[in-house]
C-alpha positions in Angstrom: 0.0 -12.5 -2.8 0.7 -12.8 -6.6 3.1 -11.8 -8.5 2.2 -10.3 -12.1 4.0 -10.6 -15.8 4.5 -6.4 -15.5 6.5 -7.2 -11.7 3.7 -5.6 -9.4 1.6 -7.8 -6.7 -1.6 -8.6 -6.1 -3.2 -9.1 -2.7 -6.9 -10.3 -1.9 -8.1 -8.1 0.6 -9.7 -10.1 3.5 -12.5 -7.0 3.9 -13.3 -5.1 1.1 -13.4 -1.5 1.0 -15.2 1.6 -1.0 -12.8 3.8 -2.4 -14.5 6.7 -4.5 -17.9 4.6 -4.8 -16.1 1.5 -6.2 -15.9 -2.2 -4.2 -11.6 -2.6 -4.1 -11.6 -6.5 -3.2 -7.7 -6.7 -3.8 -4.9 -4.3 -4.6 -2.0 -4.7 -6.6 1.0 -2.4 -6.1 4.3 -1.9 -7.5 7.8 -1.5 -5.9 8.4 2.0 -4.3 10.0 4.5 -6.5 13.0 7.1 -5.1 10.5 9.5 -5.0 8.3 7.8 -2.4 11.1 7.9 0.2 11.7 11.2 -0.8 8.3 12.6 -0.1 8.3 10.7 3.1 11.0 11.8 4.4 9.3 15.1 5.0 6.7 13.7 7.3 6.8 13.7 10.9 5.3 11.0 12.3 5.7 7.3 11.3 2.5 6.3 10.6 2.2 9.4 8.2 4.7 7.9 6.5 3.6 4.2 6.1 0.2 5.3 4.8 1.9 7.7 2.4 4.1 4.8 1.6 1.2 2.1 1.2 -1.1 4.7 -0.9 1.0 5.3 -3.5 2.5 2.1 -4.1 -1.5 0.6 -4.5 -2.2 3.4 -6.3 -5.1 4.8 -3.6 -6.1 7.5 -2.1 -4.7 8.0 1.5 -8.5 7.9 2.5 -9.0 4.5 1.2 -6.2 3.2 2.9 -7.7 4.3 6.5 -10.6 2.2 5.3 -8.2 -0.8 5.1 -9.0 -3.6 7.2 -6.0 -3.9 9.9 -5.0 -7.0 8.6 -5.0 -6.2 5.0 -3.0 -3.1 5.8 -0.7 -4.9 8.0 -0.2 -7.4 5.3 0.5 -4.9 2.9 3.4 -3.0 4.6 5.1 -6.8 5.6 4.4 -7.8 1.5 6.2 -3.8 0.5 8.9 -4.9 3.7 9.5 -8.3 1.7 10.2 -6.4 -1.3 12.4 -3.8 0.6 13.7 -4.5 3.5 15.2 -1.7 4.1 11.4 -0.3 5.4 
């Protein structure tokens, strides 16, 4: 993972994915906003959550994310758990 001049991260993605017809061979994603936890907080389930959480902090659709590799989706939520811990 990378950090950029603006303060989001970049991660290579071991697999790539398609997301709306385009290759994604990395994702770079910001720190979650107020809002995120916010939205979360009204969905039931954990996992609903954490896929909410990892979509809009890579800027994705929820769909992509379920194309994720395992690892690179597990690498994601431990890079946004780095960032805040509280997660």
């Amino acid at each position: 993972m990378k950090t950029n001049a603006d303060g989001s991260f970049t991660l290579a993605l071991r697999e790539p994915i398609k997301a709306l017809g385009e290759e994604i061979k990395e994702v770079s994603f910001r720190r979650p906003r107020a809002k995120v936890y916010r939205a979360m907080a009204s969905m039931k389930d954990e996992a609903s959550r954490v896929f909410a959480l990892v979509a809009s902090v890579c800027g994705v659709t929820p769909s992509a994310v379920e194309e994720m590799d395992l690892a690179d989706f597990n690498a994601i939520v431990e890079a946004i758990g780095d960032i805040d811990p509280k997660l």
